[in-house]
DOSE-212617 format. One record per residue (C-alpha): x, y, z. Coordinates in pm, 1 decimal, padded with zeros to 6 digits, m for minus. Example, Ala and Ser with C-alpha at 12.3 -4.5 7.8 and 13.67 -1.06 7.14 Angstrom:
# DOSE-212617
{x:01230.0 | y:m00450.0 | z:00780.0}
{x:01367.0 | y:m00106.0 | z:00714.0}
//
This chain:
# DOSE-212617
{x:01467.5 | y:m00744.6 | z:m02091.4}
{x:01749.4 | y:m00992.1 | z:m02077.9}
{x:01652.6 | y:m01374.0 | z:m01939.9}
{x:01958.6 | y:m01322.7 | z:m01616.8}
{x:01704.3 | y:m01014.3 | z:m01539.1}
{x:01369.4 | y:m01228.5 | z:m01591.6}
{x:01557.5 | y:m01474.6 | z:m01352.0}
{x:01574.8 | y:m01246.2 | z:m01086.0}
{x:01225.5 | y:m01134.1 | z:m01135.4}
{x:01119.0 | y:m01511.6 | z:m01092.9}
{x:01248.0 | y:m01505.0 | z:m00723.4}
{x:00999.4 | y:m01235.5 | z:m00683.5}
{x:00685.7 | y:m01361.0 | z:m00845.0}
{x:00756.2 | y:m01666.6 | z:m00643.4}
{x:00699.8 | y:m01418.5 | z:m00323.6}
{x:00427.4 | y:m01228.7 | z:m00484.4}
{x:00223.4 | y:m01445.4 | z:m00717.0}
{x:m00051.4 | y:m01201.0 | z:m00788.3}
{x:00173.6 | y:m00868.4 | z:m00804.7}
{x:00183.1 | y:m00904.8 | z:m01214.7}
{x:00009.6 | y:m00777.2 | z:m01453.4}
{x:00009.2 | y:m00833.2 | z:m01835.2}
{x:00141.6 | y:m00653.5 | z:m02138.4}
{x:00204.4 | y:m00689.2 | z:m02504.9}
{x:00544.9 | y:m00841.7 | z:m02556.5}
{x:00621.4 | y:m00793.0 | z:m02959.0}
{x:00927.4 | y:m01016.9 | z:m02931.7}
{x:00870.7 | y:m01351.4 | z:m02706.2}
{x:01233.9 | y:m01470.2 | z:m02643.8}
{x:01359.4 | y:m01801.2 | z:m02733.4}
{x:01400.4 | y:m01939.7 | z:m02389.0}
{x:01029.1 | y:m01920.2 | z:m02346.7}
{x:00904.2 | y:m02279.1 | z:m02255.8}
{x:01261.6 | y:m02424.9 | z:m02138.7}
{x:01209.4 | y:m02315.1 | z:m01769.3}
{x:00873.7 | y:m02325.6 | z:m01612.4}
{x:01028.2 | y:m02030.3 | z:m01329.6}
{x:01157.1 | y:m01832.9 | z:m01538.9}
{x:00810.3 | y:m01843.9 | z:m01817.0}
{x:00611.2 | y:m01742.9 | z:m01482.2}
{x:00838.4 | y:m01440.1 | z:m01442.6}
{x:00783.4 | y:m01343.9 | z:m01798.2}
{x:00352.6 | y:m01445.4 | z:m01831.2}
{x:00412.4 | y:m01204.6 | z:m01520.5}
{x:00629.2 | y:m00929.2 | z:m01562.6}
{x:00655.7 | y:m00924.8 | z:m01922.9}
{x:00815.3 | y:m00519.3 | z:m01960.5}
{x:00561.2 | y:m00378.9 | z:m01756.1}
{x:00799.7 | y:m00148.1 | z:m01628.8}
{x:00756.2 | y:00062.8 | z:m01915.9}
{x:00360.9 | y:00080.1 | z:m01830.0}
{x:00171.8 | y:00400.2 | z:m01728.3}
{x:m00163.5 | y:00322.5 | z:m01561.5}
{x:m00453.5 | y:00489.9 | z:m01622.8}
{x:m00688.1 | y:00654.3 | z:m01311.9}
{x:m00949.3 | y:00582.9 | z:m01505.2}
{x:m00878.6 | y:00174.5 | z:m01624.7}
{x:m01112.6 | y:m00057.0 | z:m01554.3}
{x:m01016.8 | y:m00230.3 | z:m01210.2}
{x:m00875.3 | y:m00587.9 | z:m01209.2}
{x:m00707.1 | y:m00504.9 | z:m01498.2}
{x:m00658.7 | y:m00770.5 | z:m01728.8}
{x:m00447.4 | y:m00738.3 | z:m02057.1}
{x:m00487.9 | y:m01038.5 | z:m02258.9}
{x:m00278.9 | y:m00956.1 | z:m02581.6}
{x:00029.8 | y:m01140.4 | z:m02491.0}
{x:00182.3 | y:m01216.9 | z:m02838.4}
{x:00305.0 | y:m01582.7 | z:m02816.3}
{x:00146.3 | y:m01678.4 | z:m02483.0}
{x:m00256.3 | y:m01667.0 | z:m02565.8}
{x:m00183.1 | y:m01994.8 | z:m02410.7}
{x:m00105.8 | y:m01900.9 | z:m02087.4}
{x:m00350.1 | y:m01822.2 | z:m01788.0}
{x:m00375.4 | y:m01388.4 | z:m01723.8}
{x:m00238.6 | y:m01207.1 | z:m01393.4}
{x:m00506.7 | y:m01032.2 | z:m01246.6}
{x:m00407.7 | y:m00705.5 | z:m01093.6}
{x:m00613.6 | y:m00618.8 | z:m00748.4}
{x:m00801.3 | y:m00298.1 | z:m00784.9}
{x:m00556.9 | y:m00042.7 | z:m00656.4}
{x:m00634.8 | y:00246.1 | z:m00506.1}
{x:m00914.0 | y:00130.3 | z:m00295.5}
{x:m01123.1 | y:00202.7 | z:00006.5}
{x:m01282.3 | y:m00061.3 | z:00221.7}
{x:m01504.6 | y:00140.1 | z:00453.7}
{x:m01613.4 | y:00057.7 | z:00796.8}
{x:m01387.6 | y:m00304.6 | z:00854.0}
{x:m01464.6 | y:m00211.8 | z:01200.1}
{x:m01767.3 | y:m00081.6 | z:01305.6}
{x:m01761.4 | y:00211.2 | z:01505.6}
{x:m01799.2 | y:00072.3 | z:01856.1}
{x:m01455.3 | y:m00146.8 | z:01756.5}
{x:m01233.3 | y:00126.2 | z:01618.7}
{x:m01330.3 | y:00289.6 | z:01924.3}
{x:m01208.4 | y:00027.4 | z:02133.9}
{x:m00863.7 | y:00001.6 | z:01926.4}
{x:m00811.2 | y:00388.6 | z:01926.0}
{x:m00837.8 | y:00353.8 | z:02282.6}
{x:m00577.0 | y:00068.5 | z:02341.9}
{x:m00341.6 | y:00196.2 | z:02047.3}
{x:m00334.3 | y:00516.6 | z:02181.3}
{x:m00274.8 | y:00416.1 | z:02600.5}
{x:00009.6 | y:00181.5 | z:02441.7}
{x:00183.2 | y:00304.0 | z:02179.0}
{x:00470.1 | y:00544.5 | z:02275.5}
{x:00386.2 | y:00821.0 | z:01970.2}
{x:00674.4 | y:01093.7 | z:01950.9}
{x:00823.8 | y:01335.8 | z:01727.1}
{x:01001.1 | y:01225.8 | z:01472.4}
{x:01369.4 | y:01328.0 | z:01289.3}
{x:01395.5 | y:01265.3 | z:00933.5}
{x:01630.1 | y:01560.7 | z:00888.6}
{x:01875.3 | y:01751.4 | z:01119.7}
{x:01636.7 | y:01963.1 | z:01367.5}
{x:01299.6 | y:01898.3 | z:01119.6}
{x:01036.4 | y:01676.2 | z:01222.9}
{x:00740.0 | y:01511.4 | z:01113.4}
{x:00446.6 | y:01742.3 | z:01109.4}
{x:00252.4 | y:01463.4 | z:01301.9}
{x:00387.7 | y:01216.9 | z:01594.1}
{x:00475.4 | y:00888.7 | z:01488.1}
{x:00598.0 | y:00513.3 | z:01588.1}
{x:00759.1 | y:00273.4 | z:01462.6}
{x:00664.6 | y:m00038.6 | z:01585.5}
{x:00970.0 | y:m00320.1 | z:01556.5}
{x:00876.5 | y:m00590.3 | z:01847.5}
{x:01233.2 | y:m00679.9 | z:01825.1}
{x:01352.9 | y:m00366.4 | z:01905.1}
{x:01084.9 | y:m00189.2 | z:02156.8}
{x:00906.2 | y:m00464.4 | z:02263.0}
{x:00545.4 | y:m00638.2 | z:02215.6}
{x:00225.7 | y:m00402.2 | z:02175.9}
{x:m00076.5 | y:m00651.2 | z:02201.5}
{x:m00302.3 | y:m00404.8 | z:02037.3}
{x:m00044.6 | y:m00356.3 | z:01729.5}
{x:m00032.6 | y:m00742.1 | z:01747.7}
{x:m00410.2 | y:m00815.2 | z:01728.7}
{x:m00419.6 | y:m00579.1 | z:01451.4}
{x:m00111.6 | y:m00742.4 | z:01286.1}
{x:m00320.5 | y:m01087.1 | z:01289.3}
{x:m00669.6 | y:m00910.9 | z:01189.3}
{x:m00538.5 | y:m00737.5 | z:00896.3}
{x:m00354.9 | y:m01085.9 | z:00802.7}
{x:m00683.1 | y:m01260.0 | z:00825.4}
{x:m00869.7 | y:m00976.1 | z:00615.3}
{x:m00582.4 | y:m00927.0 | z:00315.0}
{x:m00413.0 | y:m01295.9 | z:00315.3}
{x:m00096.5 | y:m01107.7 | z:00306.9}
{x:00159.9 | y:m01142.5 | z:00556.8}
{x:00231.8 | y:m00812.2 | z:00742.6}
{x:00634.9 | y:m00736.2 | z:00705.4}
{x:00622.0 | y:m00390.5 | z:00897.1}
{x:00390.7 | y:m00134.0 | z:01113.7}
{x:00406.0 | y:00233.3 | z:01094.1}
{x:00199.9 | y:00432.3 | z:01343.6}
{x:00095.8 | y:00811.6 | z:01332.0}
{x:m00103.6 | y:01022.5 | z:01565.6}
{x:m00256.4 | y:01317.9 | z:01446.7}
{x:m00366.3 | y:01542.6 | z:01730.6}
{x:m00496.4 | y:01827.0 | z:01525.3}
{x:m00563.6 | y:01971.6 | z:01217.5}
{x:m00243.6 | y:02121.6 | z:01207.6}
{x:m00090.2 | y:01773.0 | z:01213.7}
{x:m00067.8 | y:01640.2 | z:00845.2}
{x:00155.4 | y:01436.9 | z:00627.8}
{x:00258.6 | y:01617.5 | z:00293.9}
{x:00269.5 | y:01460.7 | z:m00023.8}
{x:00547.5 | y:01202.6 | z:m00078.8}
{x:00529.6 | y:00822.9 | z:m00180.6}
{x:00660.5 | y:00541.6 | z:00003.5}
{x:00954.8 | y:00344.2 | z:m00045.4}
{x:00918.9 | y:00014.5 | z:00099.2}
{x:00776.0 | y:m00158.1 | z:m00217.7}
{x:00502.8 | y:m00313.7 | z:m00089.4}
{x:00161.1 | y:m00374.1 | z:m00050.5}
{x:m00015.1 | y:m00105.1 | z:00172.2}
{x:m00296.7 | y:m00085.6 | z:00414.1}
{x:m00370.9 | y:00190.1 | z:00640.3}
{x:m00639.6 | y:00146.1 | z:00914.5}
{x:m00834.3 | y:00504.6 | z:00998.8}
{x:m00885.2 | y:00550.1 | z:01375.9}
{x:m01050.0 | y:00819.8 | z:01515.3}
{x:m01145.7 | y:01184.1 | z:01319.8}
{x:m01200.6 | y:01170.1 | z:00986.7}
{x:m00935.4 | y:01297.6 | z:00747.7}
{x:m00927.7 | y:01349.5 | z:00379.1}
{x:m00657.2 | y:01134.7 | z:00226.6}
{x:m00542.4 | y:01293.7 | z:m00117.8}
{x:m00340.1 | y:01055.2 | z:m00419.9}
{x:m00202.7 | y:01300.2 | z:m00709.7}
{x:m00134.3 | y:01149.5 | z:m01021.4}
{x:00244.1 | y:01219.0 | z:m01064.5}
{x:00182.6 | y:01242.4 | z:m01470.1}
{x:m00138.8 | y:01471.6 | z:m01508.0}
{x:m00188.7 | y:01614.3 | z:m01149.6}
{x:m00554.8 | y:01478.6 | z:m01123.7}
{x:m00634.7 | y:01418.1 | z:m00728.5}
{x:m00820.4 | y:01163.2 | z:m00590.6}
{x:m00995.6 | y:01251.6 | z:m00278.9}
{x:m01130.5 | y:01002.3 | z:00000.9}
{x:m01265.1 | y:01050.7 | z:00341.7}
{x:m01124.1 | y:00799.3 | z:00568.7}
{x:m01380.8 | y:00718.9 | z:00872.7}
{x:m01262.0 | y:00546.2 | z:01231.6}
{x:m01278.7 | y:00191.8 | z:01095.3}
{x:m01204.6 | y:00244.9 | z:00733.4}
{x:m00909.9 | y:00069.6 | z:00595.7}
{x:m00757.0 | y:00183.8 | z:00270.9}
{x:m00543.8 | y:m00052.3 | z:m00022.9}
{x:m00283.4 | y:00106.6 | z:m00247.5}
{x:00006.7 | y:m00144.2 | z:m00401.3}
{x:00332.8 | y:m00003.5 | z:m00529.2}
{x:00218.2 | y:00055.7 | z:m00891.0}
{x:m00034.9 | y:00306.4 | z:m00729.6}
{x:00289.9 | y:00409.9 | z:m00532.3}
{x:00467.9 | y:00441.4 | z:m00863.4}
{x:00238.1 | y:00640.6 | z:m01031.2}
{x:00030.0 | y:00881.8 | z:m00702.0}
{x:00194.1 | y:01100.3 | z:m00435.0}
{x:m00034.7 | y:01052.4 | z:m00127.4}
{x:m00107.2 | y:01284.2 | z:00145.7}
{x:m00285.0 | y:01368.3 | z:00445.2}
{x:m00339.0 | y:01772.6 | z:00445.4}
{x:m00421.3 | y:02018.1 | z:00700.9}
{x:m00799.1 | y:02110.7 | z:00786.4}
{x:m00917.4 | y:02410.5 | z:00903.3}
{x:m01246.8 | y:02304.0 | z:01017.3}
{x:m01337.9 | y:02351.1 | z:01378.4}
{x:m01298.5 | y:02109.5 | z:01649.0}
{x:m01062.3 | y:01845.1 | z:01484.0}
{x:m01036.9 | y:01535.9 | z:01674.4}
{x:m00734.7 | y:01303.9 | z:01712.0}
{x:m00670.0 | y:01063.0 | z:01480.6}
{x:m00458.8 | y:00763.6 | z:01447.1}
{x:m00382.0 | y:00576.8 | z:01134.0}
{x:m00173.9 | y:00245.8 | z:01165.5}
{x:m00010.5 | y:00144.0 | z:00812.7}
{x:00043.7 | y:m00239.8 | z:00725.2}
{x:00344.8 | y:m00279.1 | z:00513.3}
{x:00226.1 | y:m00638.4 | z:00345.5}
{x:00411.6 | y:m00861.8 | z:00072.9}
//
């Protein structure tokens, strides 16, 4: 990795302090120790690029053979996927499914000519369509919870069990939180490498954590269920950085 790269990289470790994590480097370049932003990028970044996580590593990673930089303090990656069940209890995620859904304006969606979503879907730009307090409480609850700032708000409404989302990853390249509402679902991340599935029931309440190295590496997916009586669900996804 050249150092003009490692500068650019410094800009966004500034951002995104915790977002590194740490790998052997077998040649520490010369410039190390000549510009304290640009040694944070590389303690950081190092070549992680060329990093393949494991399903099954132990979660915070922490890699501590740095070759030339035992000296400096270890990132600490958060543990990523991850499932934080009932952040609301039931009688709250009631509540919000019942405000989200009387204000949010869910429709179909285009993302090719005359195919749509399998699912209806918002999203929510204040700038654009306007303030939706329950989207904004949210926006400050899931700030307080993550101590992340929330860049962008994606809503979907699931009426059915027909309604699903297939397998795809995101490509906003950030940190992501999606708040259950509603009927549970299984949420599905493949392992793009050896096809292993994780599997998760999300419950009205449950929020679940995935940062874009779990992005990288999983396609994630909502499928279709064929058990009787689905419910509605909503999900609300927190684009964070």
């Amino acid at each position: 990795m050249q150092p003009e790269n490692l500068r650019a990289l410094s800009q966004f470790f500034k951002k995104n302090p915790d977002a590194g994590i740490l790998i052997t480097l077998d040649n520490p370049p010369a410039s190390y120790g000549e510009d304290e932003e640009l040694d944070t990028a590389i303690v950081n970044f190092a070549i992680s690029e060329s990093m393949r996580l494991s399903p099954n590593s132990p979660s915070p990673m922490r890699v501590v053979d740095l070759i030339g930089f035992t000296s400096k303090p270890t990132a600490v990656r958060e543990e990523s996927p991850k499932l934080f069940p009932k952040v609301f209890n039931t009688e709250e995620a009631q509540i919000i499914f019942n405000a989200v859904k009387r204000e949010v304006p869910f429709t179909k969606v285009e993302w090719a000519r005359g195919k749509y979503l399998p699912r209806l879907c918002f999203r929510y730009e204040p700038e654009n369509n306007g303030t939706i307090p329950s989207l904004e409480h949210l926006r400050k609850e899931i700030e307080r919870i993550t101590k992340k700032n929330v860049s962008g708000i994606w809503c979907n409404l699931y009426e059915n069990g027909d309604h699903y989302t297939p397998e795809h990853r995101d490509s906003y390249g950030s940190y992501v939180y999606t708040l259950s509402l509603g009927e549970t679902r299984s949420f599905h991340m493949k392992n793009a490498t050896t096809g292993e599935t994780l599997k998760y029931n999300l419950q009205s309440g449950d929020l679940f954590y995935f940062d874009f190295l779990s992005n990288r590496d999983y396609l994630h997916s909502i499928p279709k269920t064929h058990r009787a009586n689905v419910g509605e669900r909503i999900s609300i996804v927190f684009f964070c950085d």
